[in-house]
N, C-alpha and C positions, 0 to 999 in steps of 0.2 A: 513832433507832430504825430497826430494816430495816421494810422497807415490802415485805408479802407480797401474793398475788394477793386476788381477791374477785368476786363476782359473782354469776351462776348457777353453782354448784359441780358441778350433776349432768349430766353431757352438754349443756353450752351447744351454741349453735349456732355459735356464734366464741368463740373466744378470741385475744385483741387482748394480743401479747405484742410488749413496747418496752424499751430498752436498762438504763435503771438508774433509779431514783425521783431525783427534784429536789427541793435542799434547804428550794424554796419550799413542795413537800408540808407542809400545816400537823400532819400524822397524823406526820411523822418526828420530834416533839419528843416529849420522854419526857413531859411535862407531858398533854400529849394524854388525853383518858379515850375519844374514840370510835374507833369503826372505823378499823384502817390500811388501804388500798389507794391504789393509784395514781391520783395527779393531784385529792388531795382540797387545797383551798384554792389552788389555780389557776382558770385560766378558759380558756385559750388552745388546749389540746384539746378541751375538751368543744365548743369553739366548732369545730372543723372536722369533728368529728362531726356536729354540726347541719344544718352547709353541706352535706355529704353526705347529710344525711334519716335520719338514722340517731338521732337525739334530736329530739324535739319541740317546741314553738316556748313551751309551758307549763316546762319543766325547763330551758328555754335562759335564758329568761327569768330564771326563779328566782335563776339561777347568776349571772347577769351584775347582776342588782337587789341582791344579799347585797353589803353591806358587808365581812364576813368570814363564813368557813364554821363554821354550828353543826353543835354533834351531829345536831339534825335535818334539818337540809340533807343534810348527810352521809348519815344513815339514809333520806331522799328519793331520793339520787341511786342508792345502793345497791339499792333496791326496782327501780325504774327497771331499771337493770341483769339483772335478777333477770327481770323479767317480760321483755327482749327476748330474753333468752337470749343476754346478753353477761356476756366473764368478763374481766378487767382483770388484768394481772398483767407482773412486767418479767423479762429473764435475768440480770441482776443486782438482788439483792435490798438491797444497803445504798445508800445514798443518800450521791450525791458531795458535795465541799465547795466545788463552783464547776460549769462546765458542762465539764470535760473529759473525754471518754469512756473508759468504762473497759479497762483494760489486758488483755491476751490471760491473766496469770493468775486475775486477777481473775475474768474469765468464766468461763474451765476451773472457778475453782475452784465457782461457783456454775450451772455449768450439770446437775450430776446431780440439783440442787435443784426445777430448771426440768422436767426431765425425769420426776420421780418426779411433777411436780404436774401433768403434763401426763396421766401415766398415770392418775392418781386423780382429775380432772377432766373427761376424756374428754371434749373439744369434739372436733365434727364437724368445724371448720373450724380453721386456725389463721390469722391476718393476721400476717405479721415485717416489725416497724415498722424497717429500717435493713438495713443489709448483717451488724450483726454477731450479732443473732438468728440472720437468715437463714440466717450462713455456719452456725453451728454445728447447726440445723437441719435441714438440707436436702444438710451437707457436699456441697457443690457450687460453684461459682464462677459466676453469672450479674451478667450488668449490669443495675441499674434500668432504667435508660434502653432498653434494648434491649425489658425484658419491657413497659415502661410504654407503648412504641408500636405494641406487636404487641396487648397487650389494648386500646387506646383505639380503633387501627384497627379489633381484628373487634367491638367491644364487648361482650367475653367474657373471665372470667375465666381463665387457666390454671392452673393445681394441678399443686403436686408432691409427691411422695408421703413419708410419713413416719412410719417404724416406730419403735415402743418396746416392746421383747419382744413382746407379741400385741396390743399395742392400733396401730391406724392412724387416721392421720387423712389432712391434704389441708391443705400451709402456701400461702398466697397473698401473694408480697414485696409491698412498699408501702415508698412514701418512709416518713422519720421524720415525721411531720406537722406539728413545730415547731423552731424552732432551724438546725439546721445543715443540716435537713431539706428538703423541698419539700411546703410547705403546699398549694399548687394541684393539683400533680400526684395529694397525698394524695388530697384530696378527690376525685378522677375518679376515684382506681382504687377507692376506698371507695365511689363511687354505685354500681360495679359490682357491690357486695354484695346487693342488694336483689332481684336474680334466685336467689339461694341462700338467703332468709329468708322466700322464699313458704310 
């Protein structure tokens, strides 16, 4: 089943947009009765969220003590979400069948999706977890590496700007936070959020 966004729906403060759902999402089986969104029946992002301060030491807990994710766990973790004014959501909405990332059609064809949810979502902030949100984003061409040692140096976030018909917002790149990504790195640039959630 696709795996759509979730969270605080009405002008979050972030919205936390990552490449494509994993088939270990337990919400992508059609058998599933609760909530879809991203990284339900995993453990491994919610854990560098944590490490970041960004989820609590009570919901990290939970997560990591669960055997497997119930519906209520789920509708915990959701609530959660809701009151930071965080919004979970990927630019490709179907879930691959191994970890290879998805194809430049693929994207195209799911990016007006991303786009319409962005405008009806309205976060203040956007985080693009990897180069291939970012590129289509920001249509720009920067290096992680480049932006990751200019914000660690001033310990300041940089923002770039990002229209969709009349609505703006403000995307801030960032590793992917698991897999092929840079977990460590993540977590610096994501401590950096905490000056923008006062």
């Amino acid at each position: 089943m696709p795996i759509l966004g979730n969270g605080d729906i009405n002008k979050p403060k972030i919205m936390f947009v990552f490449i494509n759902p994993t088939s270990r999402n337990i919400s992508s089986d059609k058998n599933w009765e609760g909530l879809r969104f991203p990284f339900i029946g995993t453990k491994q992002v919610w854990r560098i969220f944590h490490k970041a301060g960004l989820f609590d030491n009570e919901l990290m807990d939970r997560i990591d003590n669960s055997i497997y994710w119930s519906i209520e766990l789920t509708n915990h973790v959701l609530s959660f979400l809701q009151k930071k004014g965080f919004y979970f959501t990927n630019i490709v909405k179907c879930t691959g069948r191994d970890a290879t990332l998805p194809n430049s059609k693929k994207t195209k064809l799911f990016l007006p999706i991303l786009k319409k949810e962005i405008e009806i979502v309205k976060p203040k902030y956007i985080v693009s977890f990897g180069l291939i949100p970012l590129r289509y984003l920001i249509k720009e061409k920067i290096k992680l590496s480049d932006y990751y040692s200019k914000v660690i140096e001033n310990k300041k976030l940089i923002f770039y700007d990002l229209s969709i018909n009349s609505f703006k917002s403000k995307v801030i790149p960032c590793y992917f936070p698991v897999g092929r990504g840079n977990p460590k790195k993540s977590v610096e640039i994501l401590k950096l959020l905490h000056s923008i959630l006062q």
